[in-house]
N, C-alpha and C positions, 0 to 999 in steps of 0.2 A: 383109471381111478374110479372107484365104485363114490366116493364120498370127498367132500375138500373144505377145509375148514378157512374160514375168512377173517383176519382183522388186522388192524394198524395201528401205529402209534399217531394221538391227532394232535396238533401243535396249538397254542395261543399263540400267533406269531412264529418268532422259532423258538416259544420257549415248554418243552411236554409237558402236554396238560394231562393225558390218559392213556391209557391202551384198551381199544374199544373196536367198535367196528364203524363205518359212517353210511353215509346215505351212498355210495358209489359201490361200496361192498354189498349193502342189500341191493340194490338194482343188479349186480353181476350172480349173487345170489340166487335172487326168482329168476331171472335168465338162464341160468346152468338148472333150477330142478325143473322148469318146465322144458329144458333139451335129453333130461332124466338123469342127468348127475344129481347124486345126493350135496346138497350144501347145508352149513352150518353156520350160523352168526356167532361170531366170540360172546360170551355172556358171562362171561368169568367177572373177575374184579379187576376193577379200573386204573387201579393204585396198587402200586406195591412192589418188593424189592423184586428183580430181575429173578431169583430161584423161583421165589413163590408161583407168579405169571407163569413160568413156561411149564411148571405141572399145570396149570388150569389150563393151558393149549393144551397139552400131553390128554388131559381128561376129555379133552372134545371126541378123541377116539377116530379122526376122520384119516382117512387113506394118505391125504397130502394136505398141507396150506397153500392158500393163495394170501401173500402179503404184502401189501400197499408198503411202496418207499419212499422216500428222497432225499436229496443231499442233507437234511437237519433230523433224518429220523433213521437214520442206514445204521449209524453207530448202535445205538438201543436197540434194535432190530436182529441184530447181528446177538448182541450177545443174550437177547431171549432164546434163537435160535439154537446159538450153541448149547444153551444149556437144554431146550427140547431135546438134541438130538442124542444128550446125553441120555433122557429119558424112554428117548424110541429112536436107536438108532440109523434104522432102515428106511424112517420116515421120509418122503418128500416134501421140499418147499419149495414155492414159487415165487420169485417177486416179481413185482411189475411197479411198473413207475418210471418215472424221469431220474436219474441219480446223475448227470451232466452237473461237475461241479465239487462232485462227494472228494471225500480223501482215496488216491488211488487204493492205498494200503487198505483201504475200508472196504475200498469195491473188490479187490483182490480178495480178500477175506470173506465177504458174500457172495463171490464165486464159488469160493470152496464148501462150503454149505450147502448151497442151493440154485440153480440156475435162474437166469434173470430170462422173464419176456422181451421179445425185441417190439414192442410194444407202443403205439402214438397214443390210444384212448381206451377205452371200456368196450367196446366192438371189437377192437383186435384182441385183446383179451380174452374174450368171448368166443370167438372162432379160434383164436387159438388151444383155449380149453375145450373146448367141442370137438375140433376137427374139423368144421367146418368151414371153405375159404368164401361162399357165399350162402346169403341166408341165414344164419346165426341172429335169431331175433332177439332184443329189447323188450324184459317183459318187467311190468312195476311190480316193485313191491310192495306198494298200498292197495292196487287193483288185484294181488294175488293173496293177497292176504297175510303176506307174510311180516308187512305193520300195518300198524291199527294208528285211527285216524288220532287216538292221543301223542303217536309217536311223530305225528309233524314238527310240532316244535321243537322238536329236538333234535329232527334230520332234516329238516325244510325240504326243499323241493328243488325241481332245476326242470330248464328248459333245455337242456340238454341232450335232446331225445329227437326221433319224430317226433313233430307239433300234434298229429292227433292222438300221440300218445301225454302230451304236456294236456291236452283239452282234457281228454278223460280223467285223469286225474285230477282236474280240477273241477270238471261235473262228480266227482264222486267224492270229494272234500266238501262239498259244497250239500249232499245228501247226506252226510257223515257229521256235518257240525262239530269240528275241531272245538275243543276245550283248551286253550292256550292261555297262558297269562301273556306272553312272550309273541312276539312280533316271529311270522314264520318267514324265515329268510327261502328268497326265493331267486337261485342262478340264473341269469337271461343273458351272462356278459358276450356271447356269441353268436343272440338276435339280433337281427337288424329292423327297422320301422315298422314293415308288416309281420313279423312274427310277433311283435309287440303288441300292437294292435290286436294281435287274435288271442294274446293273454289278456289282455284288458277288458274283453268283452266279456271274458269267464270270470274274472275277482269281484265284480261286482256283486255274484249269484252267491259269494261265497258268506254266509252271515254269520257274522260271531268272530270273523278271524281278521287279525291282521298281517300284513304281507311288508315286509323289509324286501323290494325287489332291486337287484346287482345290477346295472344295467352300465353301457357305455354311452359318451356322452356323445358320440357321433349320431348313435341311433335316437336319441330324441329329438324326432322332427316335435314343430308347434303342435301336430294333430296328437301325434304320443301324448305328449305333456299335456294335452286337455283329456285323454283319454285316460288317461291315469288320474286323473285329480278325482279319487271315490273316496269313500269315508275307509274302506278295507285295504287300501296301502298308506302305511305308517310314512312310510318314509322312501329316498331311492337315494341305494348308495352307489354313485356315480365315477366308473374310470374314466379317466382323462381330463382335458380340459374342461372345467363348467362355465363356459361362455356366459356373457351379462344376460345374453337371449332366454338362456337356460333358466334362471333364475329371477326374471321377467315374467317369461309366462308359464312359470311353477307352481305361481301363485302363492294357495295356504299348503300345496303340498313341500313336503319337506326334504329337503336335499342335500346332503349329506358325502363329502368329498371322500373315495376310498382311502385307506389306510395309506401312510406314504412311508418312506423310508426314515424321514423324520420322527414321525407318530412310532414307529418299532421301536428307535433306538428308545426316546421316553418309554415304553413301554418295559421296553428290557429295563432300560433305569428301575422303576417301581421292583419288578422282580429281583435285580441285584440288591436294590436296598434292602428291601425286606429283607431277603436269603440274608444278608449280610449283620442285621439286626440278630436272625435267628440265631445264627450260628456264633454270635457273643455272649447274647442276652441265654441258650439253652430252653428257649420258649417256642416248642416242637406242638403247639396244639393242634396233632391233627387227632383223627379218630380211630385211625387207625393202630391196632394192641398189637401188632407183629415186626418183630426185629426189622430193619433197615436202613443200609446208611445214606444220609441226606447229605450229608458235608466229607470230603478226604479233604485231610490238609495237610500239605505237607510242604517243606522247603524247596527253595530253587536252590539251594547250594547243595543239595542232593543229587549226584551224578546221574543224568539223563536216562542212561539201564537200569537205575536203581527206582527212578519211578515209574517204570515202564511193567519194573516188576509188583511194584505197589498195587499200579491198576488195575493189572491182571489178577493179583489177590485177590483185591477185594470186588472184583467184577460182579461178579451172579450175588453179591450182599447187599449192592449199592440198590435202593431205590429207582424206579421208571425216571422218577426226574430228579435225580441226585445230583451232582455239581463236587467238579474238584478245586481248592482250593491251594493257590501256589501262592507262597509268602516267601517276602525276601526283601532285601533292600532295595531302593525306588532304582537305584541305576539298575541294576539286573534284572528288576519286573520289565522295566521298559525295552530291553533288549530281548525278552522275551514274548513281550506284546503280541507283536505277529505270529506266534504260533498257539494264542487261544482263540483266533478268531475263528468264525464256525461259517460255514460248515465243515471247512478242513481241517478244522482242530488237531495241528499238526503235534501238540503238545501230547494228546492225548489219542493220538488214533478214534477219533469219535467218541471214545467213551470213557468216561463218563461225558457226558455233551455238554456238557455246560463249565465254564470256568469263572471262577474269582479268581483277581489276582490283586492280592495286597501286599502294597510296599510300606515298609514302614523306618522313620530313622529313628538314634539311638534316643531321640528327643520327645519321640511320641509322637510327633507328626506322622500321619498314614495318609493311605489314599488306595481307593477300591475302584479296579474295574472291571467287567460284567462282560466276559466273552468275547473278552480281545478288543470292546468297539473303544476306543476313547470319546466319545458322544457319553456313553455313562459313567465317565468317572466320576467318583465322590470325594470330598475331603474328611479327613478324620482324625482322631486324634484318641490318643492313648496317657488317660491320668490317673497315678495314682489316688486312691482316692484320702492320702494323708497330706495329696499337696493339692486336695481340690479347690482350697481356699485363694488359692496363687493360680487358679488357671484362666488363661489367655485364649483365643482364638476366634478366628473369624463365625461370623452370625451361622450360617450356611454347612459349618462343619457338622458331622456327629461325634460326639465321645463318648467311648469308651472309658468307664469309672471298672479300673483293675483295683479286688481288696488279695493282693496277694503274700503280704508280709506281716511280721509281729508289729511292723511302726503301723500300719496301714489296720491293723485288727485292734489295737490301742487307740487310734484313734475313731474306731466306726465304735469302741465302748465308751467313749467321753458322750459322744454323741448321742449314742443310746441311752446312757445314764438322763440326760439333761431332759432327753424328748419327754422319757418318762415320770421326768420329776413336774416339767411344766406343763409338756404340751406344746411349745416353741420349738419352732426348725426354722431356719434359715434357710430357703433353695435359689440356688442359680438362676441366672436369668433366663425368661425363656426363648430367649433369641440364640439359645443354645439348647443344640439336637442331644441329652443326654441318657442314656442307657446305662445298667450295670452290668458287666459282664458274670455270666452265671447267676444270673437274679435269681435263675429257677429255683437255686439251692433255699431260697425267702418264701417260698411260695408254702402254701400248705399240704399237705400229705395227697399225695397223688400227683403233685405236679413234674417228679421225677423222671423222666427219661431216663435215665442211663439204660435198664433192662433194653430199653428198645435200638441202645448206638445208633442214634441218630448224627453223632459226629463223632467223627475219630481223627486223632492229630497224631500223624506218626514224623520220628524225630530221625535225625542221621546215622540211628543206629539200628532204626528198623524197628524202635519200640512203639504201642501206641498208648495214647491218653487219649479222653474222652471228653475233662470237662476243662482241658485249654491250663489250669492253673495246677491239675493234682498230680497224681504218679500213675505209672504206667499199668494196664489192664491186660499187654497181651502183648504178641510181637508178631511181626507179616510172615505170613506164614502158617502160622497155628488156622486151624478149623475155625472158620464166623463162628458158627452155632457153639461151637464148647466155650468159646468168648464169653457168648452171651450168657452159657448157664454159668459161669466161673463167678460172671460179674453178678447174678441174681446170687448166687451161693455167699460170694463176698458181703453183701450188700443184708441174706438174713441174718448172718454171722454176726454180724458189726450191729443191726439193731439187738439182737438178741443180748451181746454184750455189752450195750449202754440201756438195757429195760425198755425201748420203744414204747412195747407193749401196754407197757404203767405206767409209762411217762403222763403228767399233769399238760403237756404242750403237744400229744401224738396228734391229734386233729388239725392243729396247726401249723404241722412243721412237716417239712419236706422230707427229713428223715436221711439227709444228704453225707454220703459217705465218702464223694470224692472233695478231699479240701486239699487245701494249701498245707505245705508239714509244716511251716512258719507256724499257724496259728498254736498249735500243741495242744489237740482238742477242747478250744474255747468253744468251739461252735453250738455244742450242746448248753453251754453256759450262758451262753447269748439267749437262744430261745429260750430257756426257763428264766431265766432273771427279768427280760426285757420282751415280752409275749406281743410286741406289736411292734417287732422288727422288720415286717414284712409293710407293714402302712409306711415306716419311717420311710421305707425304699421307694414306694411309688409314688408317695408324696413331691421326689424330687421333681416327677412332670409335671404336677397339678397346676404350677404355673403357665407350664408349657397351655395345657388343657384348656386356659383357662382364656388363654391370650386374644382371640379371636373378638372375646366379649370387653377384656381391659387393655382400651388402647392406650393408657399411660402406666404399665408396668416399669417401676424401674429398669436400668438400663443394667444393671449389675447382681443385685440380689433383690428375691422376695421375701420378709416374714411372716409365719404364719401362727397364726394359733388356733390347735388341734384339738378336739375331744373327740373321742370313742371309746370304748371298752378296754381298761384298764388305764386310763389316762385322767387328766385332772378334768374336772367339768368348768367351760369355759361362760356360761352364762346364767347357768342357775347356780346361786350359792344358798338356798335353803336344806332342808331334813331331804333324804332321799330312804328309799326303802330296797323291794327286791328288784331288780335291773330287769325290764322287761324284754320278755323272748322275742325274737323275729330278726327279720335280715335287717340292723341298724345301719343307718348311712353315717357319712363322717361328717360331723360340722367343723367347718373350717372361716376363722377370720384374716382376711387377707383385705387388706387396704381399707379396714374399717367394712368392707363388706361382707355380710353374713352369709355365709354359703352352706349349702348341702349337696353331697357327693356322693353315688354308689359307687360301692368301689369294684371295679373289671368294666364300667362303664364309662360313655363320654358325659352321662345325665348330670348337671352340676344347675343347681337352682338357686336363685336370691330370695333371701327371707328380710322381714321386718326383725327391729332386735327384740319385740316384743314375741314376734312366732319363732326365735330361735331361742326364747329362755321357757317358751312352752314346752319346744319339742325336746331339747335337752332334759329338761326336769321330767317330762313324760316316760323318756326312754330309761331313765337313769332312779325310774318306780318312784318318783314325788306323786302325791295322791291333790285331790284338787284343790283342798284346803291350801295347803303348803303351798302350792303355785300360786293361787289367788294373793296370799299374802307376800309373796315374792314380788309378783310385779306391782302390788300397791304400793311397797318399799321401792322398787328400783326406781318407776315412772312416776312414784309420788300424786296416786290417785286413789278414789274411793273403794271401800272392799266390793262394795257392790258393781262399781265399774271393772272392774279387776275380775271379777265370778266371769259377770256378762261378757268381756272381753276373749278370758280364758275360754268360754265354752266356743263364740264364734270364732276364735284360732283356732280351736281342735276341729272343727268343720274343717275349715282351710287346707289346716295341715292332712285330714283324713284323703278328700278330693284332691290332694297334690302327691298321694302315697308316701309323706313324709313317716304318719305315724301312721298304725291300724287301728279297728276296731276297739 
């Protein structure tokens, strides 16, 4: 091979964060062009569905791949490949890696691709791609130029090497003046004392930078841990036991236990949640404009080759870190349990790599877990939202608020009626986790997803939906991409048929074409009559938002009273004029206290009641006269104290970005 192209999929834990290249790939990199093989760093994009990715390898244009593995990255790997080799089929690939562990059916399938290095480290490697069985040198990719001293923090460093190859590198970081915000993590887990030692004497030299160094807690003798205590190592994150010694004479240095098997599964927890939020709630913010799917979901009561054949569909559509989703009743999730656990993901042959498995009974009681581990289960719950007045369940749950039926759309319009008649809503306590399932469809004009199927729900017929509650988009089998254009075709179709265009609510409204057939196109009726249905919705957290500050929230329901834009004005009742322009917050009264809220933020401020009938009357075009004689009526003070007051609240409020200029 004249040329060979480098990169890997790199994990947060075991959950895929990217497909990139990392600091082991360039070190094997400058090694192969200084032996005069051409090498390539992967520089494509990071993100993105599995077809996309394997054209941006296909464009590297290099003779062969060398591709980093292991048992949590083999699945994903595999089906970038196949789909490269769809693009060049002649192509060679290599992997190398540890894959001890993987799904056999997985390794057996990256056989047939591509051959595996019999391979222990980056030296066998290395003479294996050479040819060479001695002498194959270790040449940096910092010192050869082929990264630059910005790119430390983001590939750290390793001692992994010859030492006077670890030294040079760090007399030439140290010439170089890294610009980091970020702590450069630095490998030593396979120094011992004096290797230590000779790193220690270089970090000192190093100015501007700081060093997160890996180190094992055998090799900190007393003399290490005084030789490290400089102002340029942040911190040392420590395998194995950290004896009381250890942490004795550490001193102000900071030490930091590695990662353990406990900290993953929490960690997996946060990503199942989240995932599991998304994929109710339809709130896909990422930034990326190009189709792929993040969620398959589909039943366990779907015979085993039936979704064997689903996967295989939708393989090359699914996103780098997409996730399949298996629902079904709690007995049968659990009888399945052991085959989402990863890396054998025996449910799935690897891929898609990630599993949720949600059980749920006919009662709305649910429960989610996150890749097979029971360590992340969650509990959950599913209510309608016409019986949300009657709902029950433990502090700790999350629920899901389902609006899928004519009772359930009659009553979110009593509700809407009332909001906008007063400004009053009553929300749930916030010792309850609540979301709305499809909130997206509330959101304003562009909050949409569907063009992008981000989730797809196929049923026991082989049909799929997309938004959990609508009707069907397409069935397994049919072409991703025609999908996609049917449902963008579907989707101008249906604005063009209800005026979008002209509509009085287009800026504020999602413009949502997959609904419930229950509602019998209320939907559009909603947004035009009740144009601050989308506040009603996220109102139901504010309490939640809010909880950290009120530790005596009732234990059942909060009331609130609301003003913003089209609502009643809850504290100035004089003359008002033109409603002034800019990003208004929402004032809200909850427990007698005055608040203001941006809203997509956490920012929630307390006001006096006298800076909440400023800034209301301000926002809502009261000119100064009007205000002044407003609060001399409400707090029953002089005009002249009332001017003077008015003017130094509007300081206040200007310095707290309540009002503007």
């Amino acid at each position: 091979m004249n040329s060979v192209g480098l990169a890997r999929i790199v994990l947060d834990g075991r959950h895929v964060a990217a497909f990139r290249y990392a600091l082991d790939d360039a070190r094997l990199a400058a090694s192969l062009i200084a032996a005069g093989i051409g090498a390539k760093l992967y520089a494509g994009k990071s993100e993105g569905r599995v077809l996309d990715l394997s054209r941006q390898l296909a464009r590297m244009r290099a003779d062969g791949y060398l591709i980093f593995v292991s048992p949590d990255t083999l699945g994903p790997v595999c089906e970038l490949v196949k789909e490269l080799k769809v693009l060049r089929p002649t192509v060679s690939v290599t992997f190398w890696g540890n894959v001890d562990g993987a799904n056999p059916v997985l390794a057996e399938r990256a056989a047939s691709l591509g051959q595996f290095l019999p391979a222990a480290g980056i030296e066998d490697v290395l003479r294996a791609c050479t040819g060479e069985q001695a002498g194959a040198q270790l040449h940096s990719p910092y010192l050869s130029g082929l990264l630059a001293a910005e790119d430390v923090g983001r590939f750290g460093m390793t001692a992994d090497q010859p030492q006077a190859l670890t030294i040079a590198e760090l007399e030439w970081l140290a010439a170089n003046r890294p610009a980091s915000g970020t702590a450069i993590v630095f490998e030593a887990l396979r120094q011992g004392p004096a290797e230590l030692l000779a790193i220690a004497s270089r970090l000192g030299a190093v100015e501007g930078a700081q060093f997160e160094l890996h180190v094992q807690a055998a090799a900190l003798s007393d003399e290490v841990l005084q030789a490290l205590a400089l102002p340029s190592v942040a911190r040392l994150v420590v395998s194995g036991d950290i004896l009381d010694r250890i942490r004795a004479q550490a001193g102000s240095l900071q030490i930091v236990p590695a990662e353990s098997a406990e900290d993953r599964y929490a960690r997996a927890s946060v990503y199942g949640k989240n995932g599991n939020i998304v994929l109710h709630t339809g709130f896909y913010f990422d930034a990326k404009q190009t189709p792929g799917i993040y969620h398959l979901e589909l039943p366990l009561s779907m015979p085993a080759a039936a979704r064997a054949e689903v996967y295989s569909w939708a393989g090359s559509g699914m996103d780098i870190r997409s996730a399949a989703v298996l629902r079904g009743e709690p007995g049968r999730v659990s009888e399945h349990l052991d085959k989402f656990i990863a890396p054998l993901s025996l449910e799935t042959s690897g891929w898609p790599k990630h599993t949720y498995a949600l059980g749920h009974d006919s009662d709305g009681a649910a429960s989610m877990t996150f890749d097979g581990v029971e360590a992340t289960r969650q509990a959950m719950r599913y209510v309608a939202f016409s019986d949300l007045h009657a709902m029950t369940g433990q502090a700790d749950e999350t629920a899901f608020i389902t609006m899928r039926t004519a009772r359930d759309a009659d009553e979110l319009e009593r509700h809407l009626h009332a909001f906008h008649e007063s400004g009053d809503i009553t929300v749930p306590s916030p010792r309850h986790n609540l979301h709305f399932e499809n909130s997206c469809r509330w959101m304003s004009y562009g909050g949409c997803r569907l063009p992008m199927l981000r989730r797809i729900a196929v049923d026991e017929s082989m049909k799929l939906s997309s938004c959990r509650d609508s009707g069907s988009i397409g069935e397994v089998g049919e072409d991703y991409d025609q999908i996609v254009i049917r449902v963008k075709q579907h989707q101008q179709l249906e604005e063009g048929r209800r005026e979008c265009a002209t509509c009085e609510v287009r800026d504020s409204c999602s413009h949502c074409t997959q609904l419930p057939s229950e509602w019998g196109g209320r939907y559009c009726e909603f947004r035009k009559r009740y144009q601050q249905s989308s506040l009603y919705l996220e109102l139901y957290g504010f309490a939640k938002l809010c909880s950290p500050t009120f530790k005596d929230l009732p234990a059942e329901s909060v009331a609130l009273k609301v003003s913003f834009d089209g609502l009643p004005l809850q504290y100035y009742r004089g003359p008002v004029g033109q409603a002034r322009s800019g990003k208004r917050p929402v004032f809200v009264n909850m427990l007698g206290q005055h608040l203001v809220w941006w809203r997509g933020t956490r920012k929630v401020l307390r006001l006096s009641e006298p800076l909440a009938v400023m800034a209301e009357g301000w926002w809502a075009g009261a000119d100064e006269a009007d205000l002044s004689a407003s609060l001399a009526e409400k707090f029953s003070i002089g005009a002249d104290e009332a001017h003077s007051g008015l003017l130094q609240g509007f300081d206040k409020l200007r310095e707290q970005g309540v009002i503007h200029a």
